[in-house]
VOKOL-908755 format. One line per field, with one value per residue (C-alpha): residue number from 1; chain; x, y, z. Coordinates in steps of 0.5 Angstrom, whole numbers. Layout:
seq	(NUM/...)
mol	(A/...)
xx	(X/...)
yy	(Y/...)
zz	(Z/...)
***
This chain:
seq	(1/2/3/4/5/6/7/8/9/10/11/12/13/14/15/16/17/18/19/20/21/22/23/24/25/26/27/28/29/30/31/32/33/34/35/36/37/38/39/40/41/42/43/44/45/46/47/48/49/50/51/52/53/54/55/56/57/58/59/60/61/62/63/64/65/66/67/68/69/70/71/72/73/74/75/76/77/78/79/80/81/82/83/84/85/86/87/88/89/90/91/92/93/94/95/96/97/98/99/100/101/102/103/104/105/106/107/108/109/110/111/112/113/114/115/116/117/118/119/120/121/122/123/124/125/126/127/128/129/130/131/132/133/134/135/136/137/138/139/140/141/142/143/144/145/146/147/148/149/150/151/152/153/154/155/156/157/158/159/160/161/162/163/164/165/166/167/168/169/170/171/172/173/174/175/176/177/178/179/180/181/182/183/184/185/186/187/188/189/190/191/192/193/194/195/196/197/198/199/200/201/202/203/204/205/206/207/208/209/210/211/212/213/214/215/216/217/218/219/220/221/222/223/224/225/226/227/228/229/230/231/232/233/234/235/236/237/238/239/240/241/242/243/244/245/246/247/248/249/250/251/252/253/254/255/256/257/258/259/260/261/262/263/264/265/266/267/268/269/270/271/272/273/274/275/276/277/278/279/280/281/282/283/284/285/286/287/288/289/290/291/292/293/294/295/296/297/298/299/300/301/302/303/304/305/306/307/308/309/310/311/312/313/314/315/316/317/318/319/320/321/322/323/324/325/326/327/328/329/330/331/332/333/334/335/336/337/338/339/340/341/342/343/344/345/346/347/348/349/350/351/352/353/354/355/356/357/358/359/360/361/362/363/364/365/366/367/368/369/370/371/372/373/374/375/376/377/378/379/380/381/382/383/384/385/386/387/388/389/390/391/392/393/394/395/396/397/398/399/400/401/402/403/404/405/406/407/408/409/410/411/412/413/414/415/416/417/418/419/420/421/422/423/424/425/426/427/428/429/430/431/432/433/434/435/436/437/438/439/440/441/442/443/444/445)
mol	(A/A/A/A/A/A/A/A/A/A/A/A/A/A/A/A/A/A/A/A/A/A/A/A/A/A/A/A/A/A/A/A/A/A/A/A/A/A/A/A/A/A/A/A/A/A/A/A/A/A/A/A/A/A/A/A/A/A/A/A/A/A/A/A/A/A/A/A/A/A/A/A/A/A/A/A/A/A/A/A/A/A/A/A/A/A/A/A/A/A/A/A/A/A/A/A/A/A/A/A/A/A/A/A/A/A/A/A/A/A/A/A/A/A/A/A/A/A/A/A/A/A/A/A/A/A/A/A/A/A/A/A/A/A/A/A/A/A/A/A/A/A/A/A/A/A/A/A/A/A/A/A/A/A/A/A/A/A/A/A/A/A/A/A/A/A/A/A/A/A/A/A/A/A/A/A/A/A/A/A/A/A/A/A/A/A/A/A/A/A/A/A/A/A/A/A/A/A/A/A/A/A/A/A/A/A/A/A/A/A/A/A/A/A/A/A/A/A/A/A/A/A/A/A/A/A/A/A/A/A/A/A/A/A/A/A/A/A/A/A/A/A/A/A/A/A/A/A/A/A/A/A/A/A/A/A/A/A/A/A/A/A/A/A/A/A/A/A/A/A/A/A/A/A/A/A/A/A/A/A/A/A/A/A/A/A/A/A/A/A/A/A/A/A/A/A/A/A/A/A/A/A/A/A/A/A/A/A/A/A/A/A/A/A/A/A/A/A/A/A/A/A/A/A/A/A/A/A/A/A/A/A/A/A/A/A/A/A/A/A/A/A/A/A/A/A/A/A/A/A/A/A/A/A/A/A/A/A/A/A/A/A/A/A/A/A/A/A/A/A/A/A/A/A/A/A/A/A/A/A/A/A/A/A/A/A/A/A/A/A/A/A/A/A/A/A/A/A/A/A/A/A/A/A/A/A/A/A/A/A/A/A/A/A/A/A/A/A/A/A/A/A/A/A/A/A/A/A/A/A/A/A/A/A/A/A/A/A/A/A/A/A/A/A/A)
xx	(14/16/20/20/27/26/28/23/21/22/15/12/13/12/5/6/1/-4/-7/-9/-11/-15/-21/-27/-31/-38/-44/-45/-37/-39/-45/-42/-36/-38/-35/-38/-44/-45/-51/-54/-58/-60/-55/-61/-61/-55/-54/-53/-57/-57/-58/-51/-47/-48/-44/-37/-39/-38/-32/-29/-32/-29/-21/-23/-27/-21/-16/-11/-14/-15/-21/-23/-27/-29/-33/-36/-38/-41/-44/-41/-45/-42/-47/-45/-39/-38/-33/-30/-28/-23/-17/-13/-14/-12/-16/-22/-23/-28/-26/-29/-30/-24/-20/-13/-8/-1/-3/5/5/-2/2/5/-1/-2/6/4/-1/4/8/2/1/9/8/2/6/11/17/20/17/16/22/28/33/33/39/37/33/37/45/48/45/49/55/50/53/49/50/53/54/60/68/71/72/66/66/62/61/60/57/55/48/46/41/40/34/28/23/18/23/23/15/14/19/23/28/33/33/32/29/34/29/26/33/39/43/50/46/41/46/49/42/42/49/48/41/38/31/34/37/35/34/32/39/43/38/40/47/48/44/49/53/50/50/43/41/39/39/34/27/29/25/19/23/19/24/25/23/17/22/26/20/19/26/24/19/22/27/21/17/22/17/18/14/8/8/8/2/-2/-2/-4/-7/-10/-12/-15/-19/-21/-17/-16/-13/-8/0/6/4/-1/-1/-3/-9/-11/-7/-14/-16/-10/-10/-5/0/0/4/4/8/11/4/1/-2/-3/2/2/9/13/18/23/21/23/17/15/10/9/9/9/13/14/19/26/26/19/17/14/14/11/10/3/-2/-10/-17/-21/-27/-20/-17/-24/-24/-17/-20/-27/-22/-18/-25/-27/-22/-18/-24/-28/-33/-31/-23/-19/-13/-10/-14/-18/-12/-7/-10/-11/-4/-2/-8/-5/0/7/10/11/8/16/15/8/9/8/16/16/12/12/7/1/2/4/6/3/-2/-9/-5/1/4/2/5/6/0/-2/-6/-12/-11/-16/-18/-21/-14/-11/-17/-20/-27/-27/-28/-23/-19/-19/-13/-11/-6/-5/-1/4/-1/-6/-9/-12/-17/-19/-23/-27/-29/-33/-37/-36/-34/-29/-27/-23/-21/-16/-14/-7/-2/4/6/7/7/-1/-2/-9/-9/-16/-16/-16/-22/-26/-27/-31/-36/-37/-38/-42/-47/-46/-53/-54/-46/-49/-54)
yy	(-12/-6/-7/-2/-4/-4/-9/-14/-10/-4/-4/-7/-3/4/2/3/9/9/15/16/22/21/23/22/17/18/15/10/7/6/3/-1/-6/-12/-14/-11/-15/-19/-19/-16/-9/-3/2/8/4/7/14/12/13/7/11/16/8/7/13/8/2/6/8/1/-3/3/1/-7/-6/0/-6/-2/-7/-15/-15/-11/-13/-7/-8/0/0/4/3/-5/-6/-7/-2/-7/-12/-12/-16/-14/-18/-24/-25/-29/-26/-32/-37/-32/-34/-29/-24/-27/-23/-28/-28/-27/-20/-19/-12/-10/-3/-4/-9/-2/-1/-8/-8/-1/-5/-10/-5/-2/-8/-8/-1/-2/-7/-3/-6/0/8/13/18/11/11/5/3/2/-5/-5/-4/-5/2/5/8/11/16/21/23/30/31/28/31/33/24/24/19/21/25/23/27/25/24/30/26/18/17/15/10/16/18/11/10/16/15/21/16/18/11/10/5/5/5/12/16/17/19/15/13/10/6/3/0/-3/-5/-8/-12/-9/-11/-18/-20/-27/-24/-19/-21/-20/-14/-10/-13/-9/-2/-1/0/4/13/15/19/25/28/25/29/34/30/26/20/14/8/1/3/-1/-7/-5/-5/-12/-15/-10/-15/-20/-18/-16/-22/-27/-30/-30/-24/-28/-33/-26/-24/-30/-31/-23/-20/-25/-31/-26/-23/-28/-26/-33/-31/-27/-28/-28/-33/-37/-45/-50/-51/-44/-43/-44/-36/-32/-28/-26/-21/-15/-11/-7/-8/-4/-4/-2/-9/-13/-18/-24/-23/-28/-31/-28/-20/-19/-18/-22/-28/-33/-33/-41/-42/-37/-32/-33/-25/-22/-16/-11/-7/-10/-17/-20/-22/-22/-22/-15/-18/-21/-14/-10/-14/-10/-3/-4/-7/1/4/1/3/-3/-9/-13/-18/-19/-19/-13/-12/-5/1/6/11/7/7/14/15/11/15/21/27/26/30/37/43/44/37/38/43/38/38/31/24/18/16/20/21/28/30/36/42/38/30/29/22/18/11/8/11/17/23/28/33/38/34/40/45/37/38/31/30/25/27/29/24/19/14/10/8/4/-2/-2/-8/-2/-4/0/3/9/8/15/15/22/18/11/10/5/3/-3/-4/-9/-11/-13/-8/-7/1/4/8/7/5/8/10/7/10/17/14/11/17/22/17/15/21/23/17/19/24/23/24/25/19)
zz	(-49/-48/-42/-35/-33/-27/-22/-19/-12/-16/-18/-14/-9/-13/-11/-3/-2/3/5/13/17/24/25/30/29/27/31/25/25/33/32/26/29/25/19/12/10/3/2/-4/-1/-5/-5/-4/3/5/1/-6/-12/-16/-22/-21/-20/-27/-29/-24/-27/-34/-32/-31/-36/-40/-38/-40/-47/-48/-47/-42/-37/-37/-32/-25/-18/-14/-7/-5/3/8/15/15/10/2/-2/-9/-11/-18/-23/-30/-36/-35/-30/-36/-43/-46/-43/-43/-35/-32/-26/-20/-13/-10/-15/-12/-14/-12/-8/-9/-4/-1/3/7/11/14/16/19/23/25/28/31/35/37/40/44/47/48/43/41/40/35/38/39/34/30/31/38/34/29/31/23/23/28/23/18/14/10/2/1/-5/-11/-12/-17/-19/-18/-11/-5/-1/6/12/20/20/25/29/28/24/28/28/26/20/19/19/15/9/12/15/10/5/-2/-7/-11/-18/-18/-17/-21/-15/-13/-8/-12/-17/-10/-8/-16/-16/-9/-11/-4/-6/-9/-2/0/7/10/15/8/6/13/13/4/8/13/8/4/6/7/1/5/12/17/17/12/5/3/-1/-2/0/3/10/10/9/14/18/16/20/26/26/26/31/36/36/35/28/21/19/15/21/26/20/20/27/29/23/18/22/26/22/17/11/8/2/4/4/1/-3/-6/-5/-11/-8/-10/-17/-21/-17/-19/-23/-28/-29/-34/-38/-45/-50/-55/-59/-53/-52/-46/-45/-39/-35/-35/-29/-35/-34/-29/-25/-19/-23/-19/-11/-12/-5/2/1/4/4/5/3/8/3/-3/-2/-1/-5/-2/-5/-5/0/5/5/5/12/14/12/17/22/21/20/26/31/31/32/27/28/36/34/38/33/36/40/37/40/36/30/31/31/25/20/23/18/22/16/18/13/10/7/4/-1/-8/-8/-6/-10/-12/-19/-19/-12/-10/-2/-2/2/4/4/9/10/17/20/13/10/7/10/7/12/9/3/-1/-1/-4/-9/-8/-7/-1/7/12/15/9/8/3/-2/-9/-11/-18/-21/-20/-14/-9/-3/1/8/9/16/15/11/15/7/5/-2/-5/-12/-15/-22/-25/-29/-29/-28/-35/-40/-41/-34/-33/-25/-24/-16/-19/-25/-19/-13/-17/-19/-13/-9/-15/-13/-5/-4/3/5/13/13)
***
């Protein structure tokens, strides 16, 4: 196997990327506040050419009859109602058992959006706000330094933040952390050194970042970094829960995502799909519990990770996006405000940040995408050069997991499969939007 020596959370977490730009809600999404619905209709129905839908599912059953992918359910939506759900290949290679639509994925950094929509919910009950100091929530942080350079021995330089970073820094990756496993600053090798990720808390993960300078002055860099789990302790600290049970209780349960979570019980192992990875032959291969990667999610964590650590199904997490496209509400079920999810898929960054200086993977800050509240952001889709409609938000997991909600076209899109990021990942987000939009003919309906 030719190994990413990266650490366990490394790579589930070079996946947190979600995109989300506020926008007016169309007279669809207004009339639409129900769940998708499942049943099978045909997609001219709802502005598709059944025809030019052909040319997506090619394109996917393509990455499986090429190997570079196991197997791939997709569920394409618009107006609350799903246009199709498709499944390719298998969900284990060895026992040649086929993908399913509730297959269960490890969604890695689509995690990020949904620990965005925990603190949302915190906002709106005026638990903390985008202008506070984190250290008003988190004290630990209170003595941060920040990272200035290296003397003539090679010890750090450190400096005084010029302003404390905040909850808005931390909420746009703008904060001044680090991941640890896409740099080679000093500062990242102390976050490798440290174990940051592997922590068996998030008490302990808090306790080893307090120590740790942060790597850039506040606000003056896009670095793609730990915030969203530093969320997931804010979390706890706010509501006094667990952040799964504060999840269960307010999002999952709630919105009938029955398979979501941080793992997966026995009685659901037979769903799981199984992790890939290529070896030096450019083969797939299972992960095992000794690659360093996260396998099993046999048990609750004791370190939960806001920022990489849930597992869901495509149909359980299409329920989260109509939700968002919604304006907060599903089936009934009032998650946050309109306004508030307006806030949270709206660009925070300002204009210096987006200048495709700064990105994570195949994903690059630049004019035409900024980031929102743990998401990211298409401002003006076309100066970003893609294909979707304004205010459209979305983000990828590191086992090539992924989604976008449009709400120009009142359109969302869900895609989930299990490859490790790598060399010969196909980035199968970027593979799946223009035949999708190639199908979309009547984009104003």
């Amino acid at each position: 196997m030719k190994n990413i020596r990266l650490s366990t959370f490394a790579l589930s977490l070079l996946a947190g990327l979600l995109f989300v730009a506020g926008a007016p809600q169309t007279q669809a999404q207004q009339a639409n506040k129900k769940a998708p619905d499942l049943a099978k209709i045909k997609p001219e129905s709802l502005g598709f050419s059944s025809e030019r839908l052909q040319r997506l599912h090619a394109t996917m059953q393509q990455e499986v009859d090429q190997k570079r992918l196991a197997g791939i359910v997709t569920i394409l939506a618009r107006h609350g109602k799903v246009v199709e759900e498709r499944t390719y290949g298998e969900k284990d290679i060895a026992s040649g058992a086929p993908m399913t639509r509730d297959t269960i994925f490890r969604i890695f950094s689509m995690t990020k959006p949904v620990t965005g929509v925990a603190m949302m919910i915190l906002y709106e009950e005026g638990k903390w706000h985008p202008s506070d100091p984190v250290s008003q929530y988190i004290p630990e942080f209170a003595q941060l330094k920040v990272f200035k350079g290296v003397d003539q021995s090679g010890n750090m330089i450190l400096e005084d933040p010029v302003h404390p970073p905040t909850m808005r820094e931390l909420m746009t990756h703008t904060a001044g952390f680090t991941y640890g496993i896409f740099g080679t600053s000093p500062v990242d090798k102390v976050y490798l050194n440290q174990q940051v990720l592997q922590s068996q808390s998030l008490q302990q993960m808090i306790d080893k970042l307090a120590k740790i300078p942060l790597l850039y002055q506040p606000g003056t860099r896009w670095v793609y970094s730990a915030s969203m789990d530093i969320q997931g302790y804010i979390v706890e600290k706010l509501s006094g829960q667990s952040l799964p049970d504060f999840m269960q209780q307010r999002i999952f349960g709630p919105l009938g995502m029955r398979d979501t979570g941080f793992f997966v019980p026995k009685e659901k192992r037979n769903r799981f799909a199984t992790l890939y990875s290529e070896n030096d032959k450019g083969e797939l291969v299972a992960a095992t519990a000794g690659s360093g990667l996260p396998v099993d999610y046999a048990s609750q964590p004791s370190m939960p990770s806001g920022g990489g650590g849930m597992v869901s199904t495509a149909q359980d997490y299409l329920r989260f996006a109509q939700m968002l496209l919604n304006g907060g509400e599903l089936d009934g079920v009032r998650i946050l405000a309109p306004v508030t999810v307006q806030l949270m898929t709206s660009n925070h960054l300002a204009p210096s940040l987006m200048t495709g200086e700064f990105s994570i993977g195949p994903e690059i800050i630049r004019p035409g995408m900024g980031w929102g509240y743990d998401c990211a952001v298409f401002l003006d889709p076309l100066e970003a050069d893609e294909v979707v409609g304004k205010g459209t938000f979305s983000w990828l997991g590191a086992a090539d997991t992924w989604f976008w909600v449009d709400p120009t076209s009142d359109l969302i899109f869900v895609g989930m499969t299990q490859r490790m990021l790598g060399p010969g990942w196909p980035n199968v987000e970027a593979l799946s939007r223009p035949p999708v939009y190639q199908a979309l003919l009547k984009p104003r309906m």
